[in-house]
RODO-2510 file (C-alpha; in nm, 4 decimals, decimal comma):
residues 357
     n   res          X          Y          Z
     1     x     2,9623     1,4513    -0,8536
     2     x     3,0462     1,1039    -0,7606
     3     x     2,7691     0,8890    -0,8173
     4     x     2,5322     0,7608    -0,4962
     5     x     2,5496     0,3930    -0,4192
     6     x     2,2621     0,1969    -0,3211
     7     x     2,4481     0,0747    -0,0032
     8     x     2,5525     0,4342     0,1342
     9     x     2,1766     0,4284     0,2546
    10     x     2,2551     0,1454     0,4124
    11     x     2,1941     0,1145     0,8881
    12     x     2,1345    -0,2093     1,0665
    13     x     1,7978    -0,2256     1,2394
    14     x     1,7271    -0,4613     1,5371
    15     x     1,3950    -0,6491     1,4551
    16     x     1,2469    -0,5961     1,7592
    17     x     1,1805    -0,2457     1,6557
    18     x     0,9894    -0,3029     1,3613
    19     x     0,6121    -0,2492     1,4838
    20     x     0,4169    -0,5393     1,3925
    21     x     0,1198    -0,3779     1,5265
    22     x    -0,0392    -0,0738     1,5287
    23     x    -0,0217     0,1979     1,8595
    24     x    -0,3032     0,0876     2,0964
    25     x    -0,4129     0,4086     1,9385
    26     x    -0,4458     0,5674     1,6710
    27     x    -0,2314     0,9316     1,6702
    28     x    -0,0390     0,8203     2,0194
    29     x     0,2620     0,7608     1,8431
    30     x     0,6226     0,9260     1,9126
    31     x     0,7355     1,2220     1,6829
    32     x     1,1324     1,2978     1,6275
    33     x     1,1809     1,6673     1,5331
    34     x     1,4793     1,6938     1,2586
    35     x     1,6734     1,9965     1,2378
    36     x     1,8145     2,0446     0,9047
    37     x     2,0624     2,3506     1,0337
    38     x     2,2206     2,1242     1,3270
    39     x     2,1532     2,0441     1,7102
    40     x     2,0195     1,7336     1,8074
    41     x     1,6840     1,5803     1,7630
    42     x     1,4211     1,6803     1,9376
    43     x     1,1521     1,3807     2,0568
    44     x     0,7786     1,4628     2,0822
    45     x     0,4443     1,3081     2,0417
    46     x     0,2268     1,3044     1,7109
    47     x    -0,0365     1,4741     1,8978
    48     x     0,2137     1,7941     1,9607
    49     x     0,2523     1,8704     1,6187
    50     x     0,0017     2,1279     1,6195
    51     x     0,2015     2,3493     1,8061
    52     x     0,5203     2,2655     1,5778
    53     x     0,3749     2,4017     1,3094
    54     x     0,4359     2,7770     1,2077
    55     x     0,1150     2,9550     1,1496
    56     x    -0,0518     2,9625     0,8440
    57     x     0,1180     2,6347     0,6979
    58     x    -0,0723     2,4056     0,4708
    59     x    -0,0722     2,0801     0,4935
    60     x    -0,1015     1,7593     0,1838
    61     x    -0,2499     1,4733     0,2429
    62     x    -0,2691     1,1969    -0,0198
    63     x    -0,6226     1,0336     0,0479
    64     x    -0,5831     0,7313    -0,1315
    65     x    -0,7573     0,4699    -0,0248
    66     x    -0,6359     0,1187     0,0017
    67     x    -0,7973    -0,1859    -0,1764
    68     x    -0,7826    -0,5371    -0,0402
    69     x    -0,5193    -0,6201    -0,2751
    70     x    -0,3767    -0,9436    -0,1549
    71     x    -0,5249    -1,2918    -0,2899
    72     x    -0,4723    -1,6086    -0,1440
    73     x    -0,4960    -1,9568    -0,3404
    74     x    -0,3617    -2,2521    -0,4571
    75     x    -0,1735    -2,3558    -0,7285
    76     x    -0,4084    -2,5497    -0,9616
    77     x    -0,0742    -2,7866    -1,0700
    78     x     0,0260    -2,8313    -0,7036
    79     x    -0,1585    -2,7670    -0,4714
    80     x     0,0755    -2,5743    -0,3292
    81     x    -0,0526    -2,2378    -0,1416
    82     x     0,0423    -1,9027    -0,3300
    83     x     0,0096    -1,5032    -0,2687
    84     x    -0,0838    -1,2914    -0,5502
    85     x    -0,0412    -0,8400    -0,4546
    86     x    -0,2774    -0,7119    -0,7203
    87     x    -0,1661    -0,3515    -0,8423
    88     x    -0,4196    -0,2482    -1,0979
    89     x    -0,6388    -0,3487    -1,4158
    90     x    -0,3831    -0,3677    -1,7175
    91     x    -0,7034    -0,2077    -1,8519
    92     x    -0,8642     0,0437    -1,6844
    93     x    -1,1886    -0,1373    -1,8784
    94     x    -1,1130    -0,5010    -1,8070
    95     x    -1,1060    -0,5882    -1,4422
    96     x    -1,0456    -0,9474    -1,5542
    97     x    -0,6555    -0,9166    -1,6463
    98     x    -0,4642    -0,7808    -1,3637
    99     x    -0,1064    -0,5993    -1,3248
   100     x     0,0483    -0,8264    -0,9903
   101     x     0,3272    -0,8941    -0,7952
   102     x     0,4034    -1,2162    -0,6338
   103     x     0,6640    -1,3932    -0,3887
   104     x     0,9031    -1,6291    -0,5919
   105     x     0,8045    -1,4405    -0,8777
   106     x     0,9755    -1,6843    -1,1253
   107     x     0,7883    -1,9872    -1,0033
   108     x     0,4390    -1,8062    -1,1611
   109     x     0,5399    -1,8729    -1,5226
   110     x     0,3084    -1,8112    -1,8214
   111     x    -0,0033    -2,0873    -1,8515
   112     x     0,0108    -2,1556    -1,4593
   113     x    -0,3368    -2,1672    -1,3183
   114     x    -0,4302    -2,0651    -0,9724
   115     x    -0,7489    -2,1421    -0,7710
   116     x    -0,8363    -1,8292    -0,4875
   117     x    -1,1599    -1,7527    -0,2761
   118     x    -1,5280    -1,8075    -0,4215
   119     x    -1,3720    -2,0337    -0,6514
   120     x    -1,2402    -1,7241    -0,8815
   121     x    -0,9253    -1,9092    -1,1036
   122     x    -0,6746    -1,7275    -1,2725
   123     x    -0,3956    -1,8217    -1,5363
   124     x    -0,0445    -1,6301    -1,5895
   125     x    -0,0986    -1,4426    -1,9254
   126     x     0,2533    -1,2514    -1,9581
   127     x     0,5894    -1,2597    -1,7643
   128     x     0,7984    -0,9724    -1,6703
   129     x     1,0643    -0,9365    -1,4810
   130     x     0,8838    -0,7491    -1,1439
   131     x     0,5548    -0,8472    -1,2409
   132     x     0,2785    -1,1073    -1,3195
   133     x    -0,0100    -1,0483    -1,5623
   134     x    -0,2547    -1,2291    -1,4122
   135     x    -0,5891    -1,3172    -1,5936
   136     x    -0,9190    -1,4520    -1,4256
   137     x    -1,2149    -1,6308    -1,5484
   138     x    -1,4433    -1,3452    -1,4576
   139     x    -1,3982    -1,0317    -1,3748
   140     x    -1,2435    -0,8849    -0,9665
   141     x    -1,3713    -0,5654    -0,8939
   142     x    -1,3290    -0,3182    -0,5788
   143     x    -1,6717    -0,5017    -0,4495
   144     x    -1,5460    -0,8558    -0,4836
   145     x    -1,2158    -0,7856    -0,3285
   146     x    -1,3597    -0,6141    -0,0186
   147     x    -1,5672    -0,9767     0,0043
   148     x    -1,2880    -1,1772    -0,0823
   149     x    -0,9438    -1,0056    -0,0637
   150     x    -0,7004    -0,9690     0,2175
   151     x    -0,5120    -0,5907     0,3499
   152     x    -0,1861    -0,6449     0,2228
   153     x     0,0133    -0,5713     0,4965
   154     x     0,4355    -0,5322     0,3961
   155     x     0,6575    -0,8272     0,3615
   156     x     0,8020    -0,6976     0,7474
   157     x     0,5145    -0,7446     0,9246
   158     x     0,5121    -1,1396     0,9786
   159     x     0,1642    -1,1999     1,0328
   160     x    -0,1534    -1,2244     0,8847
   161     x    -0,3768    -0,9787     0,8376
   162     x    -0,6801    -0,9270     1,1201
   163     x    -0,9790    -0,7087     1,1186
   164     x    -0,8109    -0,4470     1,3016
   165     x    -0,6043    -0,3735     1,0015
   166     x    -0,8931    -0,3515     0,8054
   167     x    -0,9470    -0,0249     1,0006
   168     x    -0,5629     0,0794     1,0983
   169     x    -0,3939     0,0328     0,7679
   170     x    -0,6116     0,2784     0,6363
   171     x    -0,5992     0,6591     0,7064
   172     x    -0,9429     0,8559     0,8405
   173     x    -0,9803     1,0556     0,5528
   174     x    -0,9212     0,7479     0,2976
   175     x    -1,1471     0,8350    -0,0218
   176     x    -0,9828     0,7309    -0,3564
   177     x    -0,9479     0,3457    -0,3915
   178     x    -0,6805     0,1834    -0,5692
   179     x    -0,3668     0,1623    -0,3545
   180     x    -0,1950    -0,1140    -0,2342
   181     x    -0,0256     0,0057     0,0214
   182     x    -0,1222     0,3080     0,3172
   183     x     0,0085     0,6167     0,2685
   184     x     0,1381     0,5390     0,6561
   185     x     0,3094     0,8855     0,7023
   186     x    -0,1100     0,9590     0,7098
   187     x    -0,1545     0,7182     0,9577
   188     x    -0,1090     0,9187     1,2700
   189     x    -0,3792     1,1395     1,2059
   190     x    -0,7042     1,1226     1,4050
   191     x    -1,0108     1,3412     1,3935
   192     x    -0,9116     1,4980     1,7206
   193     x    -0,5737     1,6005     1,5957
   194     x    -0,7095     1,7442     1,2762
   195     x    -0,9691     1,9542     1,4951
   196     x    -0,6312     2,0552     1,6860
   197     x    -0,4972     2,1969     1,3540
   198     x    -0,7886     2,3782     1,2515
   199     x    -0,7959     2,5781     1,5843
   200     x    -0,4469     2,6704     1,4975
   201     x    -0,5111     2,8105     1,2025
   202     x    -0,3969     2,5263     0,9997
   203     x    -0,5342     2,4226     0,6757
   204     x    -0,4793     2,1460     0,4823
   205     x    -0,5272     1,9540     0,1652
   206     x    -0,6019     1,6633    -0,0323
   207     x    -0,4057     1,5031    -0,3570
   208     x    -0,4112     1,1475    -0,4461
   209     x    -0,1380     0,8953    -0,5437
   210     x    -0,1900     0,5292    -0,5278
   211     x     0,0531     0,3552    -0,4365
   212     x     0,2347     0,0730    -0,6915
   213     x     0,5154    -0,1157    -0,8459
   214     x     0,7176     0,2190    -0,8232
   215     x     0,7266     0,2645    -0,4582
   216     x     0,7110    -0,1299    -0,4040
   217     x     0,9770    -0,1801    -0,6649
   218     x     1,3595    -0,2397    -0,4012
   219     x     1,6705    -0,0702    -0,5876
   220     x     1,8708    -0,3663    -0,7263
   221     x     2,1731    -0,1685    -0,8759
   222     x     2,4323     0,0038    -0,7485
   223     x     2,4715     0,2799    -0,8597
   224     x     2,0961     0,4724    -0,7343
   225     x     2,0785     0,6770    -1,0392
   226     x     2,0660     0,3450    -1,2709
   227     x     1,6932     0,2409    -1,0957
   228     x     1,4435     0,2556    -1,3149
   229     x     1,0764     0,3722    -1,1472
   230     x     0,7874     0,2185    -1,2243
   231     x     0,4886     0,4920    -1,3208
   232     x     0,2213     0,5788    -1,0501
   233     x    -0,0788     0,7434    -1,1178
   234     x    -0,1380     1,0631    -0,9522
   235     x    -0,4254     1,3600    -0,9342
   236     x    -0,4552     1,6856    -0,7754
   237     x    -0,7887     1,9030    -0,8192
   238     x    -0,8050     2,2104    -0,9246
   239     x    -0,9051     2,3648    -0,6226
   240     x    -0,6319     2,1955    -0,3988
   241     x    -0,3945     2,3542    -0,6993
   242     x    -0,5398     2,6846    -0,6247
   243     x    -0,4863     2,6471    -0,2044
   244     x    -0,1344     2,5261    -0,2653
   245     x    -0,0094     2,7953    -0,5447
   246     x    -0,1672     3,0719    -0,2882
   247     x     0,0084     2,9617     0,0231
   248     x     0,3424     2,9095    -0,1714
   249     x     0,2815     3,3135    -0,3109
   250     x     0,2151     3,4420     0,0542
   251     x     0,5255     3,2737     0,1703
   252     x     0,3034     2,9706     0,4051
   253     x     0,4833     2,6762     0,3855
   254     x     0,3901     2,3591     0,2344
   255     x     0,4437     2,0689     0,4612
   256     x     0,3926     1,7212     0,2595
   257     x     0,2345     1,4350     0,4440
   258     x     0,4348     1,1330     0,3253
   259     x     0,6604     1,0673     0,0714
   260     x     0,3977     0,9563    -0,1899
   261     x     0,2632     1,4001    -0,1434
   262     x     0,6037     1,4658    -0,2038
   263     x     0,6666     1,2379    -0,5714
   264     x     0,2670     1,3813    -0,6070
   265     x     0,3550     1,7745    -0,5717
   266     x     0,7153     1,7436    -0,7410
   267     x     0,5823     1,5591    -1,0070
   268     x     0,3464     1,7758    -1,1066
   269     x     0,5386     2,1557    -1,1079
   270     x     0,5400     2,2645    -1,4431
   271     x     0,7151     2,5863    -1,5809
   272     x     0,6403     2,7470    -1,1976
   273     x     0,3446     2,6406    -1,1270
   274     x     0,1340     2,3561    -1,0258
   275     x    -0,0582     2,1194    -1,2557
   276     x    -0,3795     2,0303    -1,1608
   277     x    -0,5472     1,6956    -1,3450
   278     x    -0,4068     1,3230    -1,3470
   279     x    -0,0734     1,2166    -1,4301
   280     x     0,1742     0,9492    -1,3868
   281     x     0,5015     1,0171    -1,2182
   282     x     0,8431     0,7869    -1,2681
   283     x     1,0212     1,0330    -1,0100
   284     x     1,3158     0,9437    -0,8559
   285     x     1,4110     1,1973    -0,5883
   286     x     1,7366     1,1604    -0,4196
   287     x     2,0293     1,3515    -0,2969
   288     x     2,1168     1,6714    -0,5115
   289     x     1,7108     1,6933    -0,5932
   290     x     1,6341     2,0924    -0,6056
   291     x     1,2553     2,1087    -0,4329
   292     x     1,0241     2,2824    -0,5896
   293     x     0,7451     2,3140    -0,3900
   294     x     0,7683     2,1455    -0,0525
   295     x     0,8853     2,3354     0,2846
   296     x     0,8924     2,0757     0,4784
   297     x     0,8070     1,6638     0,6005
   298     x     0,6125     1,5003     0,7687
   299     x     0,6647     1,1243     0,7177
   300     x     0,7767     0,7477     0,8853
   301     x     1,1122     0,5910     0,9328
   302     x     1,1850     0,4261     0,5948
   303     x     1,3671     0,0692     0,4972
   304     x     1,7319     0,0411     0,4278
   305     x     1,8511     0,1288     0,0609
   306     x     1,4471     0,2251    -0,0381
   307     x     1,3769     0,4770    -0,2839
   308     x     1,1948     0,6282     0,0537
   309     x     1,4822     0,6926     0,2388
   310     x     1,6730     0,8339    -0,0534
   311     x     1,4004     1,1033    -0,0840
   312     x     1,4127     1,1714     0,2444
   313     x     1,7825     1,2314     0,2794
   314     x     1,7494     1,4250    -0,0437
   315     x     1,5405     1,6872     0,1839
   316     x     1,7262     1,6650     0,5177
   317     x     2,0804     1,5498     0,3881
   318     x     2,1937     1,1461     0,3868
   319     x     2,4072     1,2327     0,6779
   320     x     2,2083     1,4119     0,8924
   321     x     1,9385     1,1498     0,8791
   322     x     2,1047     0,8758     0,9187
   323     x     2,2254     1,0054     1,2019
   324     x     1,8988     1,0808     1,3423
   325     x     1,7937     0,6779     1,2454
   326     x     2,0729     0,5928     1,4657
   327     x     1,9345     0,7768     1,7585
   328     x     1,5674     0,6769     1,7074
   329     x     1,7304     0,2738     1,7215
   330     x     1,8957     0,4025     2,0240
   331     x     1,5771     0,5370     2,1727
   332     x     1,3611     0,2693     2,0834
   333     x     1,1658     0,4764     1,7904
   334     x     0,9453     0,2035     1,5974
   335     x     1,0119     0,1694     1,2269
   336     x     0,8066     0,1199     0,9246
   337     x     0,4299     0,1242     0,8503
   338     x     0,3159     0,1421     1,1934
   339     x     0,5871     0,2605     1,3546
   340     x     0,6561     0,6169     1,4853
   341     x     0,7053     0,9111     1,3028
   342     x     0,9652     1,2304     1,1987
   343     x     0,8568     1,5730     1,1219
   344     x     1,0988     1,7889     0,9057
   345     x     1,0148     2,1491     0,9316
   346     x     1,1138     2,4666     0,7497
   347     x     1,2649     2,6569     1,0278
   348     x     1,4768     2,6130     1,2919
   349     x     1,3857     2,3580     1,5717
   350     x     1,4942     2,5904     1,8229
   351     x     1,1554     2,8747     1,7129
   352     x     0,9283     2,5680     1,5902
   353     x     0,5726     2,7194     1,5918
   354     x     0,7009     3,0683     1,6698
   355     x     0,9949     3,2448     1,4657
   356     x     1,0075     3,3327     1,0902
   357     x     1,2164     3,1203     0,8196
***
């Protein structure tokens, strides 16, 4: 097989459609239908995907939660204002030496000191190529960074963050803390469509993944299969385990909310069955990807050459979704974080909600 390059994932986007806000509200958001067999793509609203489900599915939610990860300050040599993303504790004992990313990376070299909010400072203590280690002068906990710390919105959005994405950039069922990014495929979901679900019949569950340097990390080479992923930490409890393995051996399918459920459940099949207990995934899924345990997708429109989109085409085919990008920019669809969203299902478009597999 001829190896994937990084640029056949490649489709121009018009700014204009990249939501810099959130929906007026939550859930009212615009839903393309992808058919995997053919036919063209069916548009909807988020709030019919009750009826689009077949009965009995289960749905994954990751419920990670996301931390106030972004510090502003000043350079202490300069002046100069500066952005630090913090990803997580280079020891999960020591919340004084942090794993971060940082625009004009090479600028933040080892010694340079940094002043930020209730006059925390922080020195560069290692160098790497994607990331900063960054080390303050006491130690920046969950509390302090909910006082202190900013949402960190993604590089597309151009403006700063506001209280109303202290709210919207976080799903309603947010538990685990220690992303730094929304699981955004989860960000459609209100209380009243989950109460829609359950009178269906539907049930769902909840993993965790929090989001990193893996999914942040863009792919720099050409050839796809010569990106190296970052680790992410992952956990699934036993009893989701038990929910999923049953509806799998009943024949229910599995529909995976968000890419980051998808890495989670892939990641942890082992020898037919699923894992339950932490881990830390480094998977790359893209085109020619056997699934093991998802049926189908719910999830957002992704950013050109991502290791996002690559998963995603693995499960509906690069073609046939970038086709259906092309007609979402045609329609107007949204993009990104809070843009609109796609559902992949198992079966047919044509009996969605109705006929077997």
């Amino acid at each position: 097989m001829t190896a994937m390059k990084r640029t056949d994932f490649s489709f121009d986007l018009p700014p204009h459609l990249i939501a810099q806000f959130p929906p007026a509200t939550r859930g009212s958001s615009r839903l393309m239908v992808l058919d995997r067999w053919g036919g063209e793509p069916l548009h909807r609203e988020v709030t019919d995907l009750p009826s689009l489900l077949e009965p009995g599915s289960l749905l994954v939610f990751n419920n990670a939660k996301v931390r106030k990860a972004r510090l502003l300050g000043v350079s202490r040599e300069t002046g100069k204002p500066v952005e630090f993303l913090l990803l997580h504790p280079v020891n999960p004992r020591d919340d004084r030496s942090w794993l971060t990313m940082s625009p004009r990376a090479k600028r933040r070299r080892v010694g340079s000191r940094y002043v930020f909010a209730d006059a925390l400072e922080g020195e560069i203590a290692e160098a790497g190529e994607a990331y900063r280690v960054l080390r303050f002068d006491r130690p920046v906990d969950d509390s302090w960074l909910e006082r202190y710390g900013h949402i960190p919105l993604p590089p597309y959005i151009k403006r700063p963050d506001t209280s109303l994405d202290a709210e919207r950039y976080q799903t309603v069922y947010a538990q685990a803390s220690g992303s730094v990014a929304a699981p955004t495929a989860g960000l459609h979901f209100t209380e009243e469509l989950l109460g829609g679900l359950a009178r269906r019949g539907i049930e769902w569950v909840f993993i965790t993944l929090h989001v990193g340097l893996g999914t942040f990390l863009p792919v720099r080479t050409e050839d796809i299969e010569d990106h190296p992923m970052h680790e992410e930490v992952f956990s699934i409890d036993r009893l989701s385990a038990q929910k999923i393995l049953r509806a799998k051996a009943e024949g229910r399918p599995i529909v995976a909310v968000g890419t980051t459920s998808v890495r989670t459940l892939e990641s942890a099949w082992k020898q037919g069955s699923l894992a339950a207990g932490t881990g830390r995934t480094a998977l790359f899924i893209y085109p020619g990807y056997t699934f093991k345990v998802i049926d189908a997708l719910f999830t957002n429109f992704h950013t050109p050459e991502s290791t996002l989109l690559m998963l995603v085409s693995a499960f509906a085919g690069r073609e046939r979704l970038l086709k259906a990008y092309e007609t979402a920019i045609q329609e107007s669809y949204r993009f990104y974080s809070y843009g609109d969203a796609m559902f992949i299902p198992r079966q047919r478009a044509t009996c969605l909600g109705e006929c077997s597999p």
